[in-house]
N, C-alpha and C positions, 0 to 999 in steps of 0.2 A: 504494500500500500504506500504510492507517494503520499510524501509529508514535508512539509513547509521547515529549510533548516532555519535552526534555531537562533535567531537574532541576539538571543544573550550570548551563546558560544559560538558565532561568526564574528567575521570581522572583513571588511571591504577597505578596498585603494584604490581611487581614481587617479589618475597619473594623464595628467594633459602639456599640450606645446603650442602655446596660439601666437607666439611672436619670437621672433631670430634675431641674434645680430648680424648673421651673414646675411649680405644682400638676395642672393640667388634664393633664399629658402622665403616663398611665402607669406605671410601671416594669414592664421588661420581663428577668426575672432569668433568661426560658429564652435572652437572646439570649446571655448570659454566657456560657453552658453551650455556643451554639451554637459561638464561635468556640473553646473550650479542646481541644472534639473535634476540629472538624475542621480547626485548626493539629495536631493528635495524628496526624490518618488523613494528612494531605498532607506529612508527616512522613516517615513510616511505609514502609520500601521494598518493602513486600508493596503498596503503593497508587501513591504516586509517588515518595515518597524526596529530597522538598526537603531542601537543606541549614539548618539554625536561621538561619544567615546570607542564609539567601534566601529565610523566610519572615517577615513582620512582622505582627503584632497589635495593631491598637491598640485597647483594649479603652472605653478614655471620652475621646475626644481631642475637643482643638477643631479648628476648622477647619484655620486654619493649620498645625497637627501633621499633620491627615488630609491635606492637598492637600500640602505637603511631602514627606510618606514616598512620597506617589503617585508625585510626582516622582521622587526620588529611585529608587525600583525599578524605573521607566518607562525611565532610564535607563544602569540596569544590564544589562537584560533585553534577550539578545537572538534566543531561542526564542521562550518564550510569555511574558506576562504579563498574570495574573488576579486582579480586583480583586471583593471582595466587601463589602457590606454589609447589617448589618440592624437595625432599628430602627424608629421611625414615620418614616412617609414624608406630605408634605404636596404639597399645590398652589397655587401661586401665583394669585392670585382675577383679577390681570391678562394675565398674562403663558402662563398654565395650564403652568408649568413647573414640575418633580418637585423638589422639596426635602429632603432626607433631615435628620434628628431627630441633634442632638448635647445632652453634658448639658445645657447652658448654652444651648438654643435657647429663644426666645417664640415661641410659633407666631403672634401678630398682628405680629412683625416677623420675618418672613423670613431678612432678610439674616445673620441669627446663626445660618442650616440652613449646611449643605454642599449649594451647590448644583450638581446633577447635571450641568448644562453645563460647569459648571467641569471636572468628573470626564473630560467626553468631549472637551473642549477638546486635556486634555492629552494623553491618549491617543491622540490623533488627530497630535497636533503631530509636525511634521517629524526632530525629535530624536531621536526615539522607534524604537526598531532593532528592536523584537521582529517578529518576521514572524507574531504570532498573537496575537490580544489575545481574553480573555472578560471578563464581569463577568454577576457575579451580584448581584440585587439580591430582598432578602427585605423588604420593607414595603409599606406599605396603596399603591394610585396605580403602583406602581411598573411598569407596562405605561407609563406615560408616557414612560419611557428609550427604548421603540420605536419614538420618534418621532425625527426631525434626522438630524443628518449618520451618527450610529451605525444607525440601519434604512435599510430597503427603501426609503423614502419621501423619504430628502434625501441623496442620495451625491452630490449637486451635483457629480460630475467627481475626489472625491477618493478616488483610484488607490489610496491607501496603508490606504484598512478592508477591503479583501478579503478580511482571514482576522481576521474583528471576529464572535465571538457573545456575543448578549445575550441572557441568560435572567432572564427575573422571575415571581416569587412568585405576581401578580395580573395583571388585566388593568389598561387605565389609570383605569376605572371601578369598580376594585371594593376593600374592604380585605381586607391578609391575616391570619393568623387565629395565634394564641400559645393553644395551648385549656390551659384550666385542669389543672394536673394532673399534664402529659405535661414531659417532660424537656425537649424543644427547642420553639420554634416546628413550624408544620405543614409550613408550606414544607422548612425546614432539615432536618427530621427526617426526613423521605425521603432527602431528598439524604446525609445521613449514614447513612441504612439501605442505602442504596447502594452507598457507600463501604466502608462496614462488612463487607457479606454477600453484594458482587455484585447482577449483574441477572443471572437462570436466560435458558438461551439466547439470552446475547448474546455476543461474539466474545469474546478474549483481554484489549483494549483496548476501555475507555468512553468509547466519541465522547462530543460533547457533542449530538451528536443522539439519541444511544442513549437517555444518562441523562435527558433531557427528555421522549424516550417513554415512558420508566419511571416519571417524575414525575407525569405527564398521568396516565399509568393509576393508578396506586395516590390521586392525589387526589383523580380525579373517583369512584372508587370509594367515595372514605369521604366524598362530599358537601362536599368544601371545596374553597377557592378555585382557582381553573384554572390553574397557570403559564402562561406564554407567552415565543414565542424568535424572534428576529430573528438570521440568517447572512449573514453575505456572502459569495458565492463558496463554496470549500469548508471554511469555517469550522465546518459541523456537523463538519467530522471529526476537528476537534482534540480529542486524546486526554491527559488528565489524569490518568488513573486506570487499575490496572488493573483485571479483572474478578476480584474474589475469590470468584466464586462457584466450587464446583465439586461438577459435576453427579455423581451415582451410577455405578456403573460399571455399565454395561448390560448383560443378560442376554439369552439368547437371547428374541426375538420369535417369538408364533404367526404362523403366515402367514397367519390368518384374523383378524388382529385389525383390529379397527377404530378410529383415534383419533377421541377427540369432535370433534364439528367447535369446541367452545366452546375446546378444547387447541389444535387444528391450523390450524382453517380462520383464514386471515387477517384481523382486523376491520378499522374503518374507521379509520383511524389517526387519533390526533389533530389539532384547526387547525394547522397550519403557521405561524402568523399569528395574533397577535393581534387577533379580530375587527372590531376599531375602527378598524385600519389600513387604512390604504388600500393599494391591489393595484400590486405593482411596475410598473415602467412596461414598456413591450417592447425598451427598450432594457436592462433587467438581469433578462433570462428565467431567472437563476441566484439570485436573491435570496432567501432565506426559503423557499428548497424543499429539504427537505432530504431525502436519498436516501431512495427508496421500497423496496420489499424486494420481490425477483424471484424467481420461482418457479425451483429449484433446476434444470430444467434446462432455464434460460439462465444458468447459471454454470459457464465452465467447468472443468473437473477441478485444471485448475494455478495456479488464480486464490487469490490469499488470502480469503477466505471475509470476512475482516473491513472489507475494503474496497466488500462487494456490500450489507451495510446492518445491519441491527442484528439479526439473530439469527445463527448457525450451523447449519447443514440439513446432517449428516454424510450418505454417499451412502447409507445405509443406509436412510436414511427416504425417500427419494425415490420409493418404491413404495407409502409411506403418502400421501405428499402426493397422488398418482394417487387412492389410494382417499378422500380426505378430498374431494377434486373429484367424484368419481363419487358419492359420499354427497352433496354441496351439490347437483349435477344432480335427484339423485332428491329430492330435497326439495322443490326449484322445480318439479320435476312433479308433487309430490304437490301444491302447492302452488294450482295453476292447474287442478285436478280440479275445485272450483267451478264455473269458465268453461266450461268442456270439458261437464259435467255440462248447462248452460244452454244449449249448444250443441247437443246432441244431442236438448234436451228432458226429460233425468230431473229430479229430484224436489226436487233439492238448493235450487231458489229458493225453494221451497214453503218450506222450513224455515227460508231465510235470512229470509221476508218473516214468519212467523210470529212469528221472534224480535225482526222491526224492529217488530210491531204493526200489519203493514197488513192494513187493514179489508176493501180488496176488487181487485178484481183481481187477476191472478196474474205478478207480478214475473219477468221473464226478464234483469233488468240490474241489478247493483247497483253505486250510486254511494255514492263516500265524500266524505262533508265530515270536516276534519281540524280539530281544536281543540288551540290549543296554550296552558297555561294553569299555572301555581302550583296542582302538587295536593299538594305538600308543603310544610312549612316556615310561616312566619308567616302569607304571606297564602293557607294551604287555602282559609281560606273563601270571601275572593272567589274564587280560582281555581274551586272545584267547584260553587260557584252559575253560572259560563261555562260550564262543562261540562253541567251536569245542564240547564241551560234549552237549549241548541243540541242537546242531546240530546230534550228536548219539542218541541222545533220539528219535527225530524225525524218523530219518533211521528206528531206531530199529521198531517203530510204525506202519510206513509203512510196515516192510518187513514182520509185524505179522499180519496188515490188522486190527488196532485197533479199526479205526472205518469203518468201510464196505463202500468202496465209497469214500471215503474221502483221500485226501493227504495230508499232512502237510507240511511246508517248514518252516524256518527261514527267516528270515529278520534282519542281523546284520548292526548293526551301531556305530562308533566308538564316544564315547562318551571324549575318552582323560583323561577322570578322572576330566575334567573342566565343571561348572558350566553351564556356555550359550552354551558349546553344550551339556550337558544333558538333557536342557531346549531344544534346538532345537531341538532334536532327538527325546524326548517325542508328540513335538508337531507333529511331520513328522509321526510319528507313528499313532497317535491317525484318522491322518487325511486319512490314509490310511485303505480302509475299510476291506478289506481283514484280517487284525492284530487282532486276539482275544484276547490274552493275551500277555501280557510282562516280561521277564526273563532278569531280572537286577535291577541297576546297581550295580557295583561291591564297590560305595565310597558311605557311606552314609552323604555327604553332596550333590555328585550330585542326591542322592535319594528325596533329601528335597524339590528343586524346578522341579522332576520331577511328584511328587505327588497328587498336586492338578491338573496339567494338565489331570493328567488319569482319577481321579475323576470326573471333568466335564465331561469327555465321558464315562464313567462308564465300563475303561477298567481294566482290571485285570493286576495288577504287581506285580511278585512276584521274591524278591531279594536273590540267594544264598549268598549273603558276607555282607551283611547290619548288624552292631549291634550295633547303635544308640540306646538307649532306647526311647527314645522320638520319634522316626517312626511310633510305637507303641503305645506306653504308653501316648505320649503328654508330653508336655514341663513339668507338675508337676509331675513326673513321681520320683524325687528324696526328694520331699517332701511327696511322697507315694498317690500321687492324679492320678489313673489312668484315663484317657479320649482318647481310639482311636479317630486318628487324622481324617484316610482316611480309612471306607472299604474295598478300593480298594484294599489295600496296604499289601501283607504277604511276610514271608519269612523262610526258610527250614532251618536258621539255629539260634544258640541259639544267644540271646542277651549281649551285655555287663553287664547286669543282673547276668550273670551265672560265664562266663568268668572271670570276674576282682576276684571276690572271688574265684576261682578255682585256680587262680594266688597267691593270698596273701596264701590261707591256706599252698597251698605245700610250699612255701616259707619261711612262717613261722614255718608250723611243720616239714614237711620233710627235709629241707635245712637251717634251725636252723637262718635265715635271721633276725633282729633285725630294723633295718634302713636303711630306703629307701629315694631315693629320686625320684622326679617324674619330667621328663618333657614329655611335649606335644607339637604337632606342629601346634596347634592354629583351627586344622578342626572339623568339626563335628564327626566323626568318633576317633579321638586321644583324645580329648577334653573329652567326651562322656566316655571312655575307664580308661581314667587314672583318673578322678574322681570319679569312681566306684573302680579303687583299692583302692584309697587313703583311702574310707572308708569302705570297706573291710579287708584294713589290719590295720589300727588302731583297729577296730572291733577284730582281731588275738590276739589284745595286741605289736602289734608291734608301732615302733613311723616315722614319717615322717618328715624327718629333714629339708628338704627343697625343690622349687620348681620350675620350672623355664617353660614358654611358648616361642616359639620359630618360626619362619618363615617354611612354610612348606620344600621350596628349601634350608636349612640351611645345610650347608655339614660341616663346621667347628662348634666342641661341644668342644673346651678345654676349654672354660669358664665355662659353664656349668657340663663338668667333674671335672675342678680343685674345682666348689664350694662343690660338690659330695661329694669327698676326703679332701677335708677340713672339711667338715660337719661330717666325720665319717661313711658313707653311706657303706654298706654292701650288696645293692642292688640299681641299677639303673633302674626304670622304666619307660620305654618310651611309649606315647600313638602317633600310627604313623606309617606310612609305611617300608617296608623292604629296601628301598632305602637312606632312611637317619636314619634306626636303623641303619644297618652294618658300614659306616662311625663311626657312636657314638658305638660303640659296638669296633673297631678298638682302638679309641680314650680313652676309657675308659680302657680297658686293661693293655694298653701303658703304663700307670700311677699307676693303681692300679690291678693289676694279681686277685688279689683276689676279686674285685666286682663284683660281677654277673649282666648280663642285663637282664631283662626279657620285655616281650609285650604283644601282644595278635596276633590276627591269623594276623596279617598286615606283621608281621614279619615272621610269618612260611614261606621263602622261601629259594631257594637252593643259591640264589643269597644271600640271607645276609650270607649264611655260609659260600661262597666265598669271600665276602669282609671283612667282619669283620676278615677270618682268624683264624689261628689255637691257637691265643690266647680266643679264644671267647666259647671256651668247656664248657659246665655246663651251660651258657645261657638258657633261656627256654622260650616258647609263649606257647598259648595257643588255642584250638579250638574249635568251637561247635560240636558233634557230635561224634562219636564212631570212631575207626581208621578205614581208608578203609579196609586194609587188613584183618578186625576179619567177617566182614560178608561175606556170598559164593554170597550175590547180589553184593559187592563191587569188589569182585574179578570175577564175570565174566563183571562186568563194567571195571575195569581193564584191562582184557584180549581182550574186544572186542575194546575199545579203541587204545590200541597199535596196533590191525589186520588190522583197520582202517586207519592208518598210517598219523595219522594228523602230523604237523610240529611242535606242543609245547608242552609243558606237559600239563596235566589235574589240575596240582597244585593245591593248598590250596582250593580250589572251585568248582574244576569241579563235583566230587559229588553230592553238593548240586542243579548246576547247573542242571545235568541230574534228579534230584528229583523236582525241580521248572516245568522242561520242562515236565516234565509224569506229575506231578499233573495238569499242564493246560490242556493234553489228557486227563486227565481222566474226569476233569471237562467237557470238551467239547462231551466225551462220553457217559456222564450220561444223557445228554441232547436229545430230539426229533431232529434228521437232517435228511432229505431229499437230497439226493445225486444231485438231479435232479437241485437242487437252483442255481441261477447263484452267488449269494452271502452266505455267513452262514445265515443257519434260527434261529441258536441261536443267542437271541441279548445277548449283550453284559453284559448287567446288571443280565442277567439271569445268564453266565457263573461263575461271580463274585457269586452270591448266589451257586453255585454248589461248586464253588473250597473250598469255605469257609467248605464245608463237605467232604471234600476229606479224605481218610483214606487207605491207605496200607502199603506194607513195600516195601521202597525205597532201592538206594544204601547206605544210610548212616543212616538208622534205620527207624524207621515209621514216614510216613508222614501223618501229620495234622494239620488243624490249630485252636487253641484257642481263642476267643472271642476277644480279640486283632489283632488276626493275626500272631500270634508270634507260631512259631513253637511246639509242641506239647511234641517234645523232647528238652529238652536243655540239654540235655547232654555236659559235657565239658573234653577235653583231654588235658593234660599236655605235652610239647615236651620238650623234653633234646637233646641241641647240643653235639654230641658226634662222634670226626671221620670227620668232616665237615657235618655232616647227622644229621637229624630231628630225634629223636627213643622217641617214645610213652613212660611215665615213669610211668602214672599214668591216669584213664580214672574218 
């Protein structure tokens, strides 16, 4: 039975950072606000009712202050003891460890952060009585705390974190967000909306797995950053709070009514897991799972309702949840009326193949290819240049009758360029039986946690824009230790393998470049890209003056320009998209006319040649692949593209896009299919061994893939900004 710990033997630290003296760090004046509240609500005996003496604030402390009062309340405490903080959070460039933002921190020396090991050290230490420890952490990185001895991944044997939860703001890839405007950060502000007003249908008392589902929902809802929670044992069910919500008082029910199933019927609950994390071992089958919620009757009548998971099902509705099931039944049969239709021989594929464009034949099977892509947010427009070209590749198939009987369709889903719904769209996909293969994504970090998803189902994914080395190659990939990670996993275009040196040589010979300097925006893909130049062009003979890592949403670079130009730099290299190249490419100019920026294909857009401006000529990225316009397939891909009259451009990927989408025809062509199936007779696993042999000439040179997966060409082309326009300098 949960039960509310005990406010005489807990004891709470809020630990905030709202003002710096280093210039580059922010101020952050909602964090102020965050801790005033909710030292007020944790206060409060309508919430948990600490006593003044057993809660602490330190609102701008040093170190030394922060890790002392840690101390200090750590032990006192011999319930629960919960430690928060919020502020900028960083990452160690060695050691890739979480560092949390004090006034007095320099982010180029670390050791003046509060460092988060310190935090778990102590908490962990022997001394330490509390039988339930949480810690919430609100800043950029801070999914990195879900890594060592406090997560799933390193209980190395110690006994004493069993009732240890960690919740954080972001995942360990991503920053969290202070939006302009609003009273609290985005994180906090739920969490005090929580506290505040309750969570509607959840028990008496708010687990900490309650409040984390309640987190999940309301922020993937308004598009920001995804919290994420590591438990050990039954730590979701430490109870901090109560639930101030309280529900209407209920009126007689029709007996013909029906609840929406978007009210009743149960969705898919949030990751459990920080997707970056690795999966508990099977020796702690308990770690990071935190209770699922059981249909009301496998509960039984004398049970506390609050201990079976995070809603309340009075028995009164148990006759609704019947009909919310019998409703989702009839749905799934309405559902599958297609199939059945195709089965029988009515009309229904007529109309499905009329809408995919096919030209001849009469379709009795439809197969989907699934595209998972950025249809929202900065990068739209590469995203629906992936979409609308694997959507021409399709047309095109149908209207030539690729495979006899068969229709193909897309299935696009917008992946955001964020991590948990990369992760969710892989899983929505996989579950969808219809989907043979997948053409995407467009970021290869959301590539990273979409990968082993497809692998367990043994679906093919193949990415136009991915060039991570390690997608491929495996993580020792730059210690020259090749190990494919995932079968599954190919992609049409060349690798930052090819790329980053194809950048350093012109740079070095043809552009007489001397000194570079490199920043990155801290993702898989930037990260990935600029430390293949950096040893690329040292490899040229040239020298690397200095280096800087940086926030993905970073629009201000004059610190990082001015160290540039102080350093002597004759070239700016950025690993990172065209959304915060053009800003630093503006920025850089301004200062120095003469430093060149260069990237890689992240920046080949028409958008950085707009923003960065007519100072930014002689710039240059870089591509896999041969130019579209030199082959006669890229140009009747071109021509039929524009006759087609979609709404964006085909951009930096559509190409490979339409070459990802025909190699999964074609894999699926080479295979035995029966038109007549009511499902694909290719399984899945089969398609993957087919694609792996694929071999023609695409839009953007020959497709195939190599014992990795790795495209067959890696051809790399040089771009020169010139005119506001991209012109090929060099292939």
């Amino acid at each position: 039975m949960t039960e509310l710990s005990n406010p005489a033997r807990s004891r709470a630290l809020l630990i905030g950072a709202h003002s710096f003296t280093d210039p580059d760090l922010e101020p952050l004046p909602a964090v102020a606000r965050n801790l005033d509240r909710l030292a007020e609500l944790l206060r409060d005996p309508s919430v948990w009712g600490l006593d003044a003496g057993h809660l602490s604030v330190l609102a701008e402390p040093d170190r030394d202050q922060a890790l002392g009062e840690a101390g200090r309340l750590a032990d006192e405490a011999e319930d629960t003891l919960l430690v928060y903080y919020a502020g900028h959070g960083f990452v160690h460039d060695l050691s890739n460890e979480l560092y949390l933002a004090l006034p007095r921190t320099d982010p180029r020396r670390l050791y003046t952060a509060l460092r988060y090991q310190d935090i778990r050290e102590l908490l962990l230490g022997p001394q330490v009585r509390a039988r339930r420890k949480v810690v919430i952490l609100d800043c950029c990185w801070s999914g990195l705390a879900l890594h060592g001895a406090m997560s799933a991944t390193g209980l190395g044997g110690l006994s004493d974190i069993g009732g240890t939860f960690v919740l954080t703001a972001t995942s360990e890839t991503r920053t969290a967000l202070a939006p302009p405007g609003e009273t609290y950060t985005a994180f906090t502000g739920e969490l005090i909306g929580a506290l505040e007003k309750g969570v509607p249908e959840a028990p008496p008392l708010l687990t900490m797995t309650t409040l984390y589902r309640h987190l999940y929902d309301a922020l993937v809802a308004k598009g920001r950053p995804t919290p994420q929670q590591r438990n050990g044992n039954t730590a979701g069910a430490i109870a901090v709070a109560r639930n101030r919500h309280r529900p209407p008082v209920p009126g007689p029910e029709p007996e013909d009514a029906v609840t929406s199933a978007a009210e009743e019927a149960s969705v898919d609950p949030p990751p459990v897991d920080s997707p970056s994390a690795e999966e508990p071992s099977a020796e702690e089958p308990s770690v990071g799972k935190p209770s699922v919620e059981e249909p009301p009757d496998e509960q039984s009548s004398d049970e506390d309702p609050s201990a079976r998971g995070t809603r309340v099902r009075l028995p009164g509705r148990r006759r609704r949840w019947t009909v919310v099931m019998a409703s989702a039944l009839v749905v799934a049969a309405l559902g599958s009326l297609p199939v059945a239709l195709n089965l029988i021989g009515g009309d229904g594929s007529d109309a499905d193949a009329k809408a995919e464009g096919k030209g001849k034949g009469k379709g009795n099977l439809t197969v989907t290819i699934g595209v998972s892509a950025p249809l929202s947010g900065d990068l739209v427009g590469l995203g629906r240049g992936i979409r609308d070209s694997a959507d021409l590749a399709v047309k095109k198939a149908n209207a030539d009758n690729a495979v006899p009987g068969v229709t193909f369709k897309i299935r696009a889903l917008d992946d955001k360029g964020d991590l948990a719904s990369g992760h969710r769209n892989a899983t929505e996909l996989v579950a969808d039986r219809s989907v043979v293969g997948v053409v995407g994504p467009l970021n290869s970090a959301v590539a990273q946690v979409m990968q082993k998803v497809f692998y367990d189902a043994h679906l093919t994914q193949i990415s136009p824009s991915n060039t991570a080395p390690a997608l491929t190659l495996g993580d020792g990939w730059q210690q020259g230790t090749f190990a494919r990670p995932y079968d599954t996993y190919f992609r049409t275009v060349a690798n930052d393998t090819a790329q980053a040196p194809a950048a350093a040589r012109y740079l070095y010979v043809k552009s007489k470049r001397r000194k570079a300097f490199i920043i990155d925006d801290k993702q898989t893909y930037g990260a990935s890209l600029a430390q293949s130049f950096k040893k690329a062009f040292g490899e040229e003979g040239g020298t690397i003056v200095g280096e800087s890592h940086v926030d993905a949403g970073r629009r201000d670079f004059s610190t990082q320009v001015s160290q540039a130009v102080t350093a002597g730099a004759d070239v700016v290299y950025y690993g990172g998209e065209y959304d915060a190249a053009g800003p630093l490419s503006k920025q850089l100019h301004a200062a120095s006319p003469g430093v060149l920026l260069a990237g890689g294909d992240g920046i080949c857009s028409d958008t950085y040649a707009t923003v960065a401006g007519d100072g930014a000529d002689g710039d240059i990225c870089t591509m896999g692949g041969a130019v579209p316009g030199s082959l006669p397939s890229a140009e009747t891909f071109i021509k039929d593209y524009k006759a087609a009259g979609y709404n964006s451009s085909y951009s930096s990927y559509g190409g490979y896009a339409y070459d990802a989408t025909s190699a999964l025809i074609q894999a699926f062509k080479s295979l035995h299919v029966d038109p007549s199936d009511t499902v694909p007779s290719a399984k899945r696993e089969s398609l993957r061994a087919a694609a792996q042999n694929v071999d023609f000439d695409g839009v953007m040179g020959k497709v195939g893939f190599d014992a990795n997966g790795d495209a067959v060409s890696q051809a790399v082309t040089v771009y020169r900004l010139s005119g506001g326009a991209w012109k090929a300098v060099q292939a």
